[in-house]
N, CA, C and O of each residue as an XYZ file, in Angstrom:
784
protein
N      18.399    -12.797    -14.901
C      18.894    -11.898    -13.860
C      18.357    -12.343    -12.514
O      17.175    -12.668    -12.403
N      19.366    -12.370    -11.278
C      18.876    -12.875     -9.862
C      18.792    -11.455     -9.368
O      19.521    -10.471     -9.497
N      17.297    -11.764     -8.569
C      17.334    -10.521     -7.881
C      18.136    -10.529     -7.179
O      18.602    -11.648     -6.968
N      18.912     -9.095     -6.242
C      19.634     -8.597     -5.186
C      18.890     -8.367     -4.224
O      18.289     -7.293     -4.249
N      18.700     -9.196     -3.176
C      17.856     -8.998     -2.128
C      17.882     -7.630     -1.079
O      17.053     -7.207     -0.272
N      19.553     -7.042     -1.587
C      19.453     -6.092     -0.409
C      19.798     -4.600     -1.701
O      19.099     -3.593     -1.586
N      20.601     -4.641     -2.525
C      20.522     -3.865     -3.185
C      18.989     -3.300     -4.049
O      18.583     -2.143     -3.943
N      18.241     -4.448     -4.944
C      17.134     -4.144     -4.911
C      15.931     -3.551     -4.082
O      15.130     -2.685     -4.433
N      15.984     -4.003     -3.301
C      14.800     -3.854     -1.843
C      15.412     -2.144     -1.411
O      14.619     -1.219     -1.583
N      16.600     -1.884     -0.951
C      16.686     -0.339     -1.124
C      16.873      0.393     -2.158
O      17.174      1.587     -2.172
N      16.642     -0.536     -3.325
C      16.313      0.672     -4.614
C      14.859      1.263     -4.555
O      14.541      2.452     -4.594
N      14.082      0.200     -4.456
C      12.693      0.236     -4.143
C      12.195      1.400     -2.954
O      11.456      2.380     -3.052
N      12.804      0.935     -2.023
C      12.755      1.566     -0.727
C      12.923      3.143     -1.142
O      12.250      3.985     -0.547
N      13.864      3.532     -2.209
C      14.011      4.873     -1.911
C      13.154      5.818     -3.196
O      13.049      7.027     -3.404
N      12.663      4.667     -3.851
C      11.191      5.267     -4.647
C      10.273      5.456     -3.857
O       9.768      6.577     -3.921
N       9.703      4.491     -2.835
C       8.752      4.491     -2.131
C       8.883      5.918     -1.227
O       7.863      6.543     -0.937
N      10.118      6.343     -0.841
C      10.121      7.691     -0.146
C       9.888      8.536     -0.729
O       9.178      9.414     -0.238
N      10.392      8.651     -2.064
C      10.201      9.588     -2.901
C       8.522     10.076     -3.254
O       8.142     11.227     -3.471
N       7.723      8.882     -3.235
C       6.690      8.658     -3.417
C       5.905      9.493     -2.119
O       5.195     10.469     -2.357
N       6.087      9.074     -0.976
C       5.501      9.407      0.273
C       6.238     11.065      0.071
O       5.602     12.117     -0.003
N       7.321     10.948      0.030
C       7.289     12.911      0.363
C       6.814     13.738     -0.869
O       6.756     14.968     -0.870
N       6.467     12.902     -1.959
C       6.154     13.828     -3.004
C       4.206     13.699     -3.642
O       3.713     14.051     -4.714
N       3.628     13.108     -2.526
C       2.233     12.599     -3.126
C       1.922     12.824     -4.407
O       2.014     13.970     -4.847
N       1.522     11.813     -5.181
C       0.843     12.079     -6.549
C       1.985     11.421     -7.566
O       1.595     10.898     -8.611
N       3.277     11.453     -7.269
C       4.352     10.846     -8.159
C       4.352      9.487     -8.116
O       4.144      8.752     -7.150
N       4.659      9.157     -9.495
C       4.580      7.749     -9.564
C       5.487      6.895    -10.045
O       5.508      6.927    -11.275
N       6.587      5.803     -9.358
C       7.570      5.212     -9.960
C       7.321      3.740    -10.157
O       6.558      3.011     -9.524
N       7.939      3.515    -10.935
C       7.989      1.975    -11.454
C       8.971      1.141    -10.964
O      10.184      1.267    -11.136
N       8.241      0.058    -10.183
C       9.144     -0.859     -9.791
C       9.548     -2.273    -10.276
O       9.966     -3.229     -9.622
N       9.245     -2.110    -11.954
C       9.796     -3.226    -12.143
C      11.025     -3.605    -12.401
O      11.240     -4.784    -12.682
N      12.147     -2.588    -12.347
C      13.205     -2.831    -12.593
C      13.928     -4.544    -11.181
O      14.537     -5.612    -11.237
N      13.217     -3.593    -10.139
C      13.665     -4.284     -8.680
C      13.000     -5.258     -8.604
O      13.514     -6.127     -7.898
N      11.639     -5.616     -9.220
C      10.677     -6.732     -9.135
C      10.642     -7.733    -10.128
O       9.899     -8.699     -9.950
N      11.521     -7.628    -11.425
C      11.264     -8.079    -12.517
C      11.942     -9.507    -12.214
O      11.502    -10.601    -12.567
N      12.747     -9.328    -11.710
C      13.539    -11.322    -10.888
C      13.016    -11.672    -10.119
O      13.327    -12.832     -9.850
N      12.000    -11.108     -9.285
C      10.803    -12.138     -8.362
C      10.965    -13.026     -8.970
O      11.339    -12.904    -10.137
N      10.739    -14.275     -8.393
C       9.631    -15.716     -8.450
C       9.652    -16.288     -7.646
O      10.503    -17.154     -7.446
N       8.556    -15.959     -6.761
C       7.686    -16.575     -5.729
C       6.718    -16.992     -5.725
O       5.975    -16.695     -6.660
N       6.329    -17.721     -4.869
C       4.847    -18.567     -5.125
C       3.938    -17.964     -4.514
O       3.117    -18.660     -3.917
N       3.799    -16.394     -4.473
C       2.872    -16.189     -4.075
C       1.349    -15.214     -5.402
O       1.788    -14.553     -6.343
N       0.469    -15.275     -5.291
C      -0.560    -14.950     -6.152
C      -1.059    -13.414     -5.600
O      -1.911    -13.070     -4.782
N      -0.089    -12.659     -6.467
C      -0.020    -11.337     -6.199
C       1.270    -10.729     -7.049
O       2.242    -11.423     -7.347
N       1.110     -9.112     -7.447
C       1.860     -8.956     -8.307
C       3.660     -8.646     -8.015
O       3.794     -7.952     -7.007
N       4.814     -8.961     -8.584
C       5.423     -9.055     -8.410
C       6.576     -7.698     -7.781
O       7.772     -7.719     -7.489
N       5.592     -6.671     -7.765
C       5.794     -5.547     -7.061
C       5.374     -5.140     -5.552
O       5.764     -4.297     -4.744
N       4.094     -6.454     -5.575
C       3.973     -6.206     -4.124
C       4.603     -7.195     -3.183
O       4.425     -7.166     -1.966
N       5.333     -8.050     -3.801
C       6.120     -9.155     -3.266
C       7.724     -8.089     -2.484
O       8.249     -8.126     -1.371
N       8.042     -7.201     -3.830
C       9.135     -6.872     -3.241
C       8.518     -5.694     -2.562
O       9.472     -4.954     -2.805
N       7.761     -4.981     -1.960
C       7.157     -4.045     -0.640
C       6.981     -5.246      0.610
O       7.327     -5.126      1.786
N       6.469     -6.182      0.091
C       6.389     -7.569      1.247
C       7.992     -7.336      1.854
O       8.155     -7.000      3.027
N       8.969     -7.522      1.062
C      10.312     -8.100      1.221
C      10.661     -6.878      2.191
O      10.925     -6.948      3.391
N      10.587     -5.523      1.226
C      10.857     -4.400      2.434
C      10.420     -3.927      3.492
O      11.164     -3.186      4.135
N       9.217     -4.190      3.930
C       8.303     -4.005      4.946
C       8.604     -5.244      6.232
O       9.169     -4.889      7.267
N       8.218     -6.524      6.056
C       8.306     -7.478      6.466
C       9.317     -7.950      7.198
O      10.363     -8.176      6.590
N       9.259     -8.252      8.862
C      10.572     -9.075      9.193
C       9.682     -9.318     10.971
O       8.598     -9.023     11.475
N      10.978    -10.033     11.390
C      10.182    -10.277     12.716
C       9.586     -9.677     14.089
O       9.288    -10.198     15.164
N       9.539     -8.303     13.575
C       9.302     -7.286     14.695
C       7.829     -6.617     13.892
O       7.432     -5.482     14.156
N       7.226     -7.399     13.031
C       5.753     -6.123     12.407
C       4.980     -7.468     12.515
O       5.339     -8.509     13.065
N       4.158     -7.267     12.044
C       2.893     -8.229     11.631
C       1.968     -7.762     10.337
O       2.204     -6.671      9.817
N       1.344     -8.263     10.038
C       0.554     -8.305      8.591
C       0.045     -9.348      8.329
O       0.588    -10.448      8.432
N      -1.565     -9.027      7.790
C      -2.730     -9.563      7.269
C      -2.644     -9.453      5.569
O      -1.912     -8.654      4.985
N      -3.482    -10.355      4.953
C      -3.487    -10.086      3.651
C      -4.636    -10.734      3.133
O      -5.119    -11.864      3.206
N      -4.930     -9.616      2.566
C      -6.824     -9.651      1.891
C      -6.725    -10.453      0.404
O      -5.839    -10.065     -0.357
N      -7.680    -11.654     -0.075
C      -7.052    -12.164     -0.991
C      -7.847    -13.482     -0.803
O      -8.050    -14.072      0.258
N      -8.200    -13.775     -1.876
C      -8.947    -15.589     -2.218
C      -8.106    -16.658     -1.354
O      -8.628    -17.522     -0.649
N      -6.655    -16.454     -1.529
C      -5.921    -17.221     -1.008
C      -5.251    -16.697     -0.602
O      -4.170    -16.509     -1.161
N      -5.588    -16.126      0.735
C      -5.312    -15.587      1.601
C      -4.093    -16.619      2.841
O      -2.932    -16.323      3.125
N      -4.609    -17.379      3.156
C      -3.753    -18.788      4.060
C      -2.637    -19.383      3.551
O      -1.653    -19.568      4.267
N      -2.664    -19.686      2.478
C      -1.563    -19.986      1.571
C      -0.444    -18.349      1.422
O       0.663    -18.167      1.928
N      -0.933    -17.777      0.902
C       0.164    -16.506      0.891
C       0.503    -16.118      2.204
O       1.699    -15.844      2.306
N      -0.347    -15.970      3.554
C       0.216    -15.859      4.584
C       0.925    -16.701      5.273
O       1.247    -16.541      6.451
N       1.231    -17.728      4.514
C       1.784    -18.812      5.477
C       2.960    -18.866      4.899
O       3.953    -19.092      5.590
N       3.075    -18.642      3.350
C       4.481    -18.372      2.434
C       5.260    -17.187      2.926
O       6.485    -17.091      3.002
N       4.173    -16.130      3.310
C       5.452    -15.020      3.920
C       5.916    -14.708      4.911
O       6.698    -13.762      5.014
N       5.434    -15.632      6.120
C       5.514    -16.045      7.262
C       6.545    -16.787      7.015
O       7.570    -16.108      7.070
N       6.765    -18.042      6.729
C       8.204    -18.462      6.767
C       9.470    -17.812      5.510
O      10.593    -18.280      5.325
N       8.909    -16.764      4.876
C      10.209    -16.210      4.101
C      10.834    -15.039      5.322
O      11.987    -15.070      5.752
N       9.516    -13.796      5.836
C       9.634    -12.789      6.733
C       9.995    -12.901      7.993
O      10.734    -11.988      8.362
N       9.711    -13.779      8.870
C       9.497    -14.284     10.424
C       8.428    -13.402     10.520
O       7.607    -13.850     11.320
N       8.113    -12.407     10.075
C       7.121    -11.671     10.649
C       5.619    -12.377     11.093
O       5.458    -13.535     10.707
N       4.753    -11.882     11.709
C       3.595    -12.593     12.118
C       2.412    -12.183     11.733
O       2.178    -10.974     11.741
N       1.466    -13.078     11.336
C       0.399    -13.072     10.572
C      -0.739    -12.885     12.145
O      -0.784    -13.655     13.105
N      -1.571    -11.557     11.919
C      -2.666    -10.687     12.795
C      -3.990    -10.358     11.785
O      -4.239    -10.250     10.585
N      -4.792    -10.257     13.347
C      -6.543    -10.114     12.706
C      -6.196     -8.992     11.937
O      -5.163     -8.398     12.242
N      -6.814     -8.631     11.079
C      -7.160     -7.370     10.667
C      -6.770     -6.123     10.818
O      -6.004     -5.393     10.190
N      -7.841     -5.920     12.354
C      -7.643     -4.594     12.853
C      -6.825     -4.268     13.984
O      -7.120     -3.475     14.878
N      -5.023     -5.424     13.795
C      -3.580     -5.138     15.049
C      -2.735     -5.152     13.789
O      -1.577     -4.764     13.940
N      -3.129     -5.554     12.503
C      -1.771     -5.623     11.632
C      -0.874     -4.256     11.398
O      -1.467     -3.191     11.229
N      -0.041     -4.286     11.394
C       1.297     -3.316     11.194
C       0.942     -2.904      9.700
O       0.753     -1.718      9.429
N       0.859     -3.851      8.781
C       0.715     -4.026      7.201
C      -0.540     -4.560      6.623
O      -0.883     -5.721      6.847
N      -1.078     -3.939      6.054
C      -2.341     -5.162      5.381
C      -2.212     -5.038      4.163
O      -2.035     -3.856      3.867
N      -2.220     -5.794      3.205
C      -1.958     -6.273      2.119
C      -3.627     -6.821      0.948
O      -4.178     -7.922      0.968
N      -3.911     -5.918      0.309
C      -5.314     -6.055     -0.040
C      -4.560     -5.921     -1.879
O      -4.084     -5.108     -2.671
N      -5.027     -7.841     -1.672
C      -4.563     -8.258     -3.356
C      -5.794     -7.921     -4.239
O      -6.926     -7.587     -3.889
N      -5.272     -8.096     -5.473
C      -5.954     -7.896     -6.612
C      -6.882     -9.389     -6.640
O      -7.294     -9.493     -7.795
N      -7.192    -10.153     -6.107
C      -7.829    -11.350     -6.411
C      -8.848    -10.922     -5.076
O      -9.444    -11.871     -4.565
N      -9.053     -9.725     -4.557
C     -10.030     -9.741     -3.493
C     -11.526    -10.107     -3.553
O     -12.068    -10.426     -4.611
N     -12.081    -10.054     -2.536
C     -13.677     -9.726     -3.059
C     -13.834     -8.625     -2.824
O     -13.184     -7.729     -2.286
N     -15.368     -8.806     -3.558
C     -15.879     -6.986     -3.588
C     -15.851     -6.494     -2.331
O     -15.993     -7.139     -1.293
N     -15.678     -5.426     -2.440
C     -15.862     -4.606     -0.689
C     -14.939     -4.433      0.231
O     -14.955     -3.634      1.168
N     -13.805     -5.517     -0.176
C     -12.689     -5.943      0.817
C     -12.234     -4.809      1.159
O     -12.054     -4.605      2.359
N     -11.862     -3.546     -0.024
C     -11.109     -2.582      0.175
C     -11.496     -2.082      0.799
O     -10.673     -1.870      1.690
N     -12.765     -1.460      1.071
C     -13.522     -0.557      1.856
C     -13.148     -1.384      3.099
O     -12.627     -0.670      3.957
N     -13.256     -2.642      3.441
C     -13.093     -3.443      4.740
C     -11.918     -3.199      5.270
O     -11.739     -2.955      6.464
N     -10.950     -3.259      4.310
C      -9.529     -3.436      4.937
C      -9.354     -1.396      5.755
O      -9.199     -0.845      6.845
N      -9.457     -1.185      4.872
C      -9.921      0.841      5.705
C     -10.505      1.327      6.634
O     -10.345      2.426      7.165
N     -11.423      0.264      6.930
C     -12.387      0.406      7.678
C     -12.176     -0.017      9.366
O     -12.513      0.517     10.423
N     -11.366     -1.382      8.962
C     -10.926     -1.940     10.167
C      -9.412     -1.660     10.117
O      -8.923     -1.966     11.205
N      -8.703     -1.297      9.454
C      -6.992     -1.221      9.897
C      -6.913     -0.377     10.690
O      -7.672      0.592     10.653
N      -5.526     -0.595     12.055
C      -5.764      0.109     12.997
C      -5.252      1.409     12.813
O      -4.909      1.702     11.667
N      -5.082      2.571     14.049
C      -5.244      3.563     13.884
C      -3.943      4.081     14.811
O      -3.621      5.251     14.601
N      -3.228      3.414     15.724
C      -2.491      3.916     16.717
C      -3.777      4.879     17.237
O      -4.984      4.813     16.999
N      -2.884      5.899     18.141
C      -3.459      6.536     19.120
C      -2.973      8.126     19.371
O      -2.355      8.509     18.378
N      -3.068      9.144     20.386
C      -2.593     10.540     19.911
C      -1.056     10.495     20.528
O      -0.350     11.465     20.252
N      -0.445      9.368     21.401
C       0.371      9.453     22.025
C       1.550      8.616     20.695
O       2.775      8.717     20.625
N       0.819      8.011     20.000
C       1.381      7.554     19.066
C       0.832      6.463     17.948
O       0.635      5.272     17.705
N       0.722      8.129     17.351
C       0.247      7.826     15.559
C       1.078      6.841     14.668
O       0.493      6.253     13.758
N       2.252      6.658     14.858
C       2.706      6.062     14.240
C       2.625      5.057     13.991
O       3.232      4.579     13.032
N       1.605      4.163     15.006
C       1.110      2.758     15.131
C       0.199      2.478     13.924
O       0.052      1.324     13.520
N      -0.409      3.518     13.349
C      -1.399      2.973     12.628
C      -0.620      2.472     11.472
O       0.492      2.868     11.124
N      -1.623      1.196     10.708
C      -1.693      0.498      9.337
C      -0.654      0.797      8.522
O      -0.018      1.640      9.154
N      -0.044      0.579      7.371
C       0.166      0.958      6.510
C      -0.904     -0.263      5.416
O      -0.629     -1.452      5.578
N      -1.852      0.019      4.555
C      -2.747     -0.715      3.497
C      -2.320     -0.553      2.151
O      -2.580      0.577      1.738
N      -1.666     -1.401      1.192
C      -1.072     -1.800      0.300
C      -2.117     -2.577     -0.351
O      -2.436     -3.742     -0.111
N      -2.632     -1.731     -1.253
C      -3.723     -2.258     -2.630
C      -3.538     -2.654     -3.669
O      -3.480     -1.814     -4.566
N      -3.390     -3.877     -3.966
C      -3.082     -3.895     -5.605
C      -3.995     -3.218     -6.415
O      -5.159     -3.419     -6.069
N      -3.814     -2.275     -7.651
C      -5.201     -2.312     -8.403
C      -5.052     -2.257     -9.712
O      -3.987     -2.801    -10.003
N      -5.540     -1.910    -10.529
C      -5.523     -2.251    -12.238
C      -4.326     -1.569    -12.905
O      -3.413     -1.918    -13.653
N      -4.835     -0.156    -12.154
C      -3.561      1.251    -13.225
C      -3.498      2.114    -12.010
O      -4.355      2.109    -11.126
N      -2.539      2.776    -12.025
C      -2.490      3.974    -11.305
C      -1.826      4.961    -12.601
O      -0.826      4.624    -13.235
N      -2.581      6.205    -12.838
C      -2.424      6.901    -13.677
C      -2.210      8.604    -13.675
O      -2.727      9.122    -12.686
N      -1.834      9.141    -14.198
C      -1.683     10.602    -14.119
C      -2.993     11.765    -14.880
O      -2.816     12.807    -15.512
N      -4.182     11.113    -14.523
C      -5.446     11.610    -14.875
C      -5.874     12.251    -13.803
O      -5.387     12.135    -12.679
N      -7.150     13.211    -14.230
C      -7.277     14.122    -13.141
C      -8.802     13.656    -12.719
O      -9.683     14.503    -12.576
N      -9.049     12.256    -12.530
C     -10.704     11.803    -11.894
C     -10.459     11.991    -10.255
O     -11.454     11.825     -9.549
N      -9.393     12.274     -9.705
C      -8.720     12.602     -8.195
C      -7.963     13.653     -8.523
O      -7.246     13.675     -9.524
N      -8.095     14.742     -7.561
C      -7.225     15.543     -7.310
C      -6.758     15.877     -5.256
O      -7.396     16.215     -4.259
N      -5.109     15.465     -5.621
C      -4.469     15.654     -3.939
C      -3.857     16.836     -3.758
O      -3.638     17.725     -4.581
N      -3.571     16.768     -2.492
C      -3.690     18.235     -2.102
C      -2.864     17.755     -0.947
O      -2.862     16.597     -0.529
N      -1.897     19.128     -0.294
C      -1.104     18.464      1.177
C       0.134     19.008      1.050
O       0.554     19.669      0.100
N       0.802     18.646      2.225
C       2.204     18.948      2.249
C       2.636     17.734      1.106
O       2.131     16.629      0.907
N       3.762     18.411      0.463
C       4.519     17.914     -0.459
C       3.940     17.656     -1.825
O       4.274     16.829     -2.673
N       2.934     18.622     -1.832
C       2.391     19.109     -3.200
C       2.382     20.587     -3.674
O       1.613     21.483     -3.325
N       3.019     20.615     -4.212
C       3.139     22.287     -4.630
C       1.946     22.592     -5.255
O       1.448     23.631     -4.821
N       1.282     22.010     -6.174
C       0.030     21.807     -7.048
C      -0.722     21.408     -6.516
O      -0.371     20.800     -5.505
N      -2.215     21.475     -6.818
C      -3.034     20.278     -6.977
C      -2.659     19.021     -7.922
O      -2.379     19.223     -9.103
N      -2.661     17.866     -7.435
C      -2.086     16.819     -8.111
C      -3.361     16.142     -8.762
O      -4.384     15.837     -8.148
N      -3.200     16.020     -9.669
C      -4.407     15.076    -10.732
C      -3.918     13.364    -10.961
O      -2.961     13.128    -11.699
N      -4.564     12.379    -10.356
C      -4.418     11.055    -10.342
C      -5.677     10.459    -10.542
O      -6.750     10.920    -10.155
N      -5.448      9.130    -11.334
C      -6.130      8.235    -11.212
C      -5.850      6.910    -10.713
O      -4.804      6.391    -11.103
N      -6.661      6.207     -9.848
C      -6.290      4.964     -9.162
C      -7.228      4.090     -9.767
O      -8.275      4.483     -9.253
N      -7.513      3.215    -10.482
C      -8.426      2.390    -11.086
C      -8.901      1.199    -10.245
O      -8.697      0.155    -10.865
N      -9.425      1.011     -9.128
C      -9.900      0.600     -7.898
C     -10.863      0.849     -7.566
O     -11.417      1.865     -7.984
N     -11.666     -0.297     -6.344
C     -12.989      0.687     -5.773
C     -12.887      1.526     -5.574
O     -11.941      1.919     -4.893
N     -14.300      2.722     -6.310
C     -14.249      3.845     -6.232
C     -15.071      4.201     -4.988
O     -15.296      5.382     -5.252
N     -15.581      4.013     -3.988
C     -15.730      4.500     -2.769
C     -14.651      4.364     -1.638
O     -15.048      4.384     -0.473
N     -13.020      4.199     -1.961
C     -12.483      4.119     -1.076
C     -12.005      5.615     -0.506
O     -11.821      5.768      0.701
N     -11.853      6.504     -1.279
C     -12.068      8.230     -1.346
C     -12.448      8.598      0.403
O     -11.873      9.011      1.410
N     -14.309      7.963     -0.206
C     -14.829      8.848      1.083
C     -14.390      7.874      2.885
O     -14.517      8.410      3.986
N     -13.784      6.094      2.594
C     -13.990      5.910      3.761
C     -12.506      6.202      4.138
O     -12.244      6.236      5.341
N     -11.330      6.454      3.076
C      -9.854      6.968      3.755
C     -10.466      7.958      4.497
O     -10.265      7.996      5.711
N     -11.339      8.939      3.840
C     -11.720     10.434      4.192
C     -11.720     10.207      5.674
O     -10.925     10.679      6.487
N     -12.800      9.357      5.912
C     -13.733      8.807      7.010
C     -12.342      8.209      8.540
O     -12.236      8.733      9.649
N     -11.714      7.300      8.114
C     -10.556      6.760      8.652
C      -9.775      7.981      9.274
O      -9.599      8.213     10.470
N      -9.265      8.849      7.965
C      -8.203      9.922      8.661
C      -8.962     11.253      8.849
O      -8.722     12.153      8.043
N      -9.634     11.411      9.592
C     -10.404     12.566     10.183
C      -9.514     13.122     10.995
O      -8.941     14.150     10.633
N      -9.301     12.662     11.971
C      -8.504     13.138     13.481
C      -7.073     12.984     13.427
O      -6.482     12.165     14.131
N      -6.338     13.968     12.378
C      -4.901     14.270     12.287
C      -4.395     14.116     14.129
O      -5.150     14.196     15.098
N      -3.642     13.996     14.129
C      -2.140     12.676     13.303
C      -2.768     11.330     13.213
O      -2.022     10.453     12.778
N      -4.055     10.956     13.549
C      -4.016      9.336     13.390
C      -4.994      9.518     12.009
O      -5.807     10.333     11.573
N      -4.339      8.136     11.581
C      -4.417      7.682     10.151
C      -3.683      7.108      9.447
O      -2.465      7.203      9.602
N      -4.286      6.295      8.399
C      -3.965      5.309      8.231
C      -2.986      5.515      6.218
O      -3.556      5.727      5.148
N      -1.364      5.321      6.495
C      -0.823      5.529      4.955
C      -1.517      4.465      4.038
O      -1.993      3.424      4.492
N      -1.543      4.875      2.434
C      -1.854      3.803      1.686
C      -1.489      4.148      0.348
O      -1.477      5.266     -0.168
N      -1.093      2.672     -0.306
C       0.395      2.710     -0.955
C      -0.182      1.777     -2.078
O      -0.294      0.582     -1.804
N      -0.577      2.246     -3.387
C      -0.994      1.409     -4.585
C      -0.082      0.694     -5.713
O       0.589      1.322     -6.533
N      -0.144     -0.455     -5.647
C       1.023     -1.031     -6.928
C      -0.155     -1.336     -8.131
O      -1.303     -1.737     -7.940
N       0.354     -1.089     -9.134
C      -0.556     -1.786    -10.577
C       0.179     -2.762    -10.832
O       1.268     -3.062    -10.343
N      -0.761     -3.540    -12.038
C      -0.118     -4.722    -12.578
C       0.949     -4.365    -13.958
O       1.234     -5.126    -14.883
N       1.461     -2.790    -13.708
C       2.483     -2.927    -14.759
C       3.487     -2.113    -13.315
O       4.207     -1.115    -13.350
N       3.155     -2.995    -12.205
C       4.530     -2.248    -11.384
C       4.469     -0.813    -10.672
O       5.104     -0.612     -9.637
N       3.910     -0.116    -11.096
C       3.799      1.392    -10.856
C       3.957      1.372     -8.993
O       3.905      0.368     -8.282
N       4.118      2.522     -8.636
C       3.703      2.608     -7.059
C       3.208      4.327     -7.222
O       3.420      5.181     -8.083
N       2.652      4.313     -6.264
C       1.773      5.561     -5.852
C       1.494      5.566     -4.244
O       1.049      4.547     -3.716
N       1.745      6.647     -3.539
C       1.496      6.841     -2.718
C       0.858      7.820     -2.029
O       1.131      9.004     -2.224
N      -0.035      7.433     -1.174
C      -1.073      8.503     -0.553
C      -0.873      8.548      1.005
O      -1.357      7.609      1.638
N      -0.008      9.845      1.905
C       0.399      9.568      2.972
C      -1.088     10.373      3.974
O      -1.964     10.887      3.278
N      -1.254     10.421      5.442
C      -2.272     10.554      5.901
C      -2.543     11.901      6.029
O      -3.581     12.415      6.448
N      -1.409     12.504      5.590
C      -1.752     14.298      5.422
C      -2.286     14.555      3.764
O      -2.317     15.778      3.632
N      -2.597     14.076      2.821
C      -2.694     13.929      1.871
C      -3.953     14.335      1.998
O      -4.397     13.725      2.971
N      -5.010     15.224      1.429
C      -6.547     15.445      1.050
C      -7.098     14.603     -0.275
O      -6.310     14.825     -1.194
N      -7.622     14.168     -0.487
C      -8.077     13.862     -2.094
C      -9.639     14.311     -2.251
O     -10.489     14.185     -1.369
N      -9.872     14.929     -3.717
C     -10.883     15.735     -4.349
C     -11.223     14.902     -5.451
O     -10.573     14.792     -6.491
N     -12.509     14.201     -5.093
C     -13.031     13.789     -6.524
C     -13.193     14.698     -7.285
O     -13.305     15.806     -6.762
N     -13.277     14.601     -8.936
C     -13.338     15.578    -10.107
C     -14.719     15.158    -10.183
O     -15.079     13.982    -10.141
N     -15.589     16.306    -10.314
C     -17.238     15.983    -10.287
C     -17.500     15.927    -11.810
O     -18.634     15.704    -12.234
């Protein structure tokens, strides 16, 4: 099967909304990702968020061993432009990171400003599982419930999102793929409650 570059990419696209207005829900994107093959070293779900995100008006960094090589592959697929850290539009924090990265990439992604929030980050984590366990519980508009999740990732990234999105409206979205595809999304009105 060849992927559909434009039919796929807004199939995806309209999980990912679903995802953002419904925090805590979780869809699978391998239907849209399963015809990837690209050369890049990262999972084949975050290739197609690359595809939808990406073009010549954003920029994006990407956290990752081989980091230069993948930014230089999606640079000439995207036009988009490869930025420090803390100006990227997108940051992209692979599963081949080093320790700490995550906390790094949170720490420094930018923030926009009060005239306009909308500037800040969007941070795209690969991580092991994203699951429907209750070691997190979210809270927010577009939760009727308390939502019970698990993200199988560094576990101090909790307190520095906390830390990051203090000062509503700025803050920073962040958007988890696993290595069986899953997506999950955590938008900046979102609270999260560790389960003690």
């Amino acid at each position: 099967m060849k992927v559909d570059y434009v039919h796929d990419v807004q199939t995806a696209y309209r999980k990912l909304l679903d995802c953002l207005a419904k925090p805590g829900t979780i869809h699978s994107l391998r239907p849209e990702s399963a015809a990837l093959d690209l050369p890049v070293a990262c999972y084949k779900s975050t290739m197609m968020l690359m595809l939808m995100f990406l073009d010549p008006e954003v920029s994006f960094h990407i956290i990752g061993r081989r980091q230069g090589d993948a930014e230089r592959y999606v640079t000439q697929l995207s036009g988009a432009r490869v930025s420090p850290l803390g100006e990227a539009d997108f940051v992209f924090v692979l599963k081949d990171r080093d320790q700490g990265a995550l906390i790094e990439a949170i720490q420094a992604s930018k923030l926009g400003d009060l005239v306009a929030p909308h500037l800040s980050a969007t941070v795209i984590v690969e991580v092991e599982k994203n699951t429907a366990h209750d070691e997190l519980l979210l809270s927010g508009p577009g939760i009727q419930w308390v939502s019970p999740t698990s993200i199988i990732t560094d576990a101090e990234f909790v307190d520095s999102r906390a830390a990051k999105n203090v000062e509503y409206p700025l803050g920073i979205e962040m958007l988890f793929v696993d290595e069986d595809h899953r997506l999950f999304a955590i938008p900046r009105t979102t609270t999260i409650s560790k389960v003690r």
